[in-house]
N, C-alpha and C positions, 0 to 999 in steps of 0.2 A: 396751714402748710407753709414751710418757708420757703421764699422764692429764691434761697439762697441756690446755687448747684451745688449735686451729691456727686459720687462717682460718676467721672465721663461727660460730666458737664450737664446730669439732669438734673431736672427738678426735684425728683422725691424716688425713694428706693421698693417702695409698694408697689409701683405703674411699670408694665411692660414699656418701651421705649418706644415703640408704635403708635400704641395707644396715648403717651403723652405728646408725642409732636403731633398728632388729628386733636389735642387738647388745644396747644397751644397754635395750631391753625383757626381751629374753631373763634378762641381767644381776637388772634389778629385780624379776624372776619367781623367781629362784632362792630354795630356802630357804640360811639359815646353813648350814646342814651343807653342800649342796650346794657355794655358793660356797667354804669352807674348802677340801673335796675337790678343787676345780679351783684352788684358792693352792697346797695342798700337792705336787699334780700339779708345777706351774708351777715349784715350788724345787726339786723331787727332779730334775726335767730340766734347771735351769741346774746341779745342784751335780754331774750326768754329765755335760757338758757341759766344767766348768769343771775336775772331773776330769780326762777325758779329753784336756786342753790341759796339766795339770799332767804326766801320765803323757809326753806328747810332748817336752815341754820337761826333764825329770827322768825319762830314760827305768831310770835303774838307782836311783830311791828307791822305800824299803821303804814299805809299807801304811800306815805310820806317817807316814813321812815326808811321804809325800801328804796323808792326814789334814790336817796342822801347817800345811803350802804352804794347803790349802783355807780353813782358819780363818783365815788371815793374810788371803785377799782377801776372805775374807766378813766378819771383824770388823774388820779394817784391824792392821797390826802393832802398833803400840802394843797395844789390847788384846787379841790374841792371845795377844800376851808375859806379859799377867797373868794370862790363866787358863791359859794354856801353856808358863810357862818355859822352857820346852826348846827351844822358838821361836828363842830368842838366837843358839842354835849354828848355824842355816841360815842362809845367804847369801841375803836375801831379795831382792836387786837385781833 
């Protein structure tokens, strides 16, 4: 969800406006630790996710291989390639 504002200055066009500002209370209630806990929640479920699209798409790459696909969409191929040289050999199309 983008934290850009939609119409009227919310967050997102899906949510009654009630219901997003008890969101974004809840939000400002959080401590740090707390909030971090629900980022880090929120990436370990896109990076299964993004996994599990890789594994479909590259049904016979090795654990590794997957790894290298994952870094490429999450740091972009350019710099994948620099901390992952190995990167090169994949057909990243």
């Amino acid at each position: 969800m983008s934290l850009r504002p939609h119409a009227a200055g919310r967050l997102g066009g899906d949510t009654d406006a009630e219901t997003e500002q008890r969101q974004v209370e809840r939000w400002r209630a959080m401590s740090p630790v707390e909030k971090f806990r629900v980022v880090a929640e929120m990436n370990a479920a896109v990076d299964t996710m993004a996994l599990a699209g890789i594994r479909q798409r590259f049904p016979l790459a090795s654990p590794r291989e997957q790894f290298l696909r994952l870094a490429a969409l999450k740091l972009g191929p350019g710099v994948a390639r620099l901390a992952y040289p190995e990167i090169a050999a994949l057909d990243l199309a």
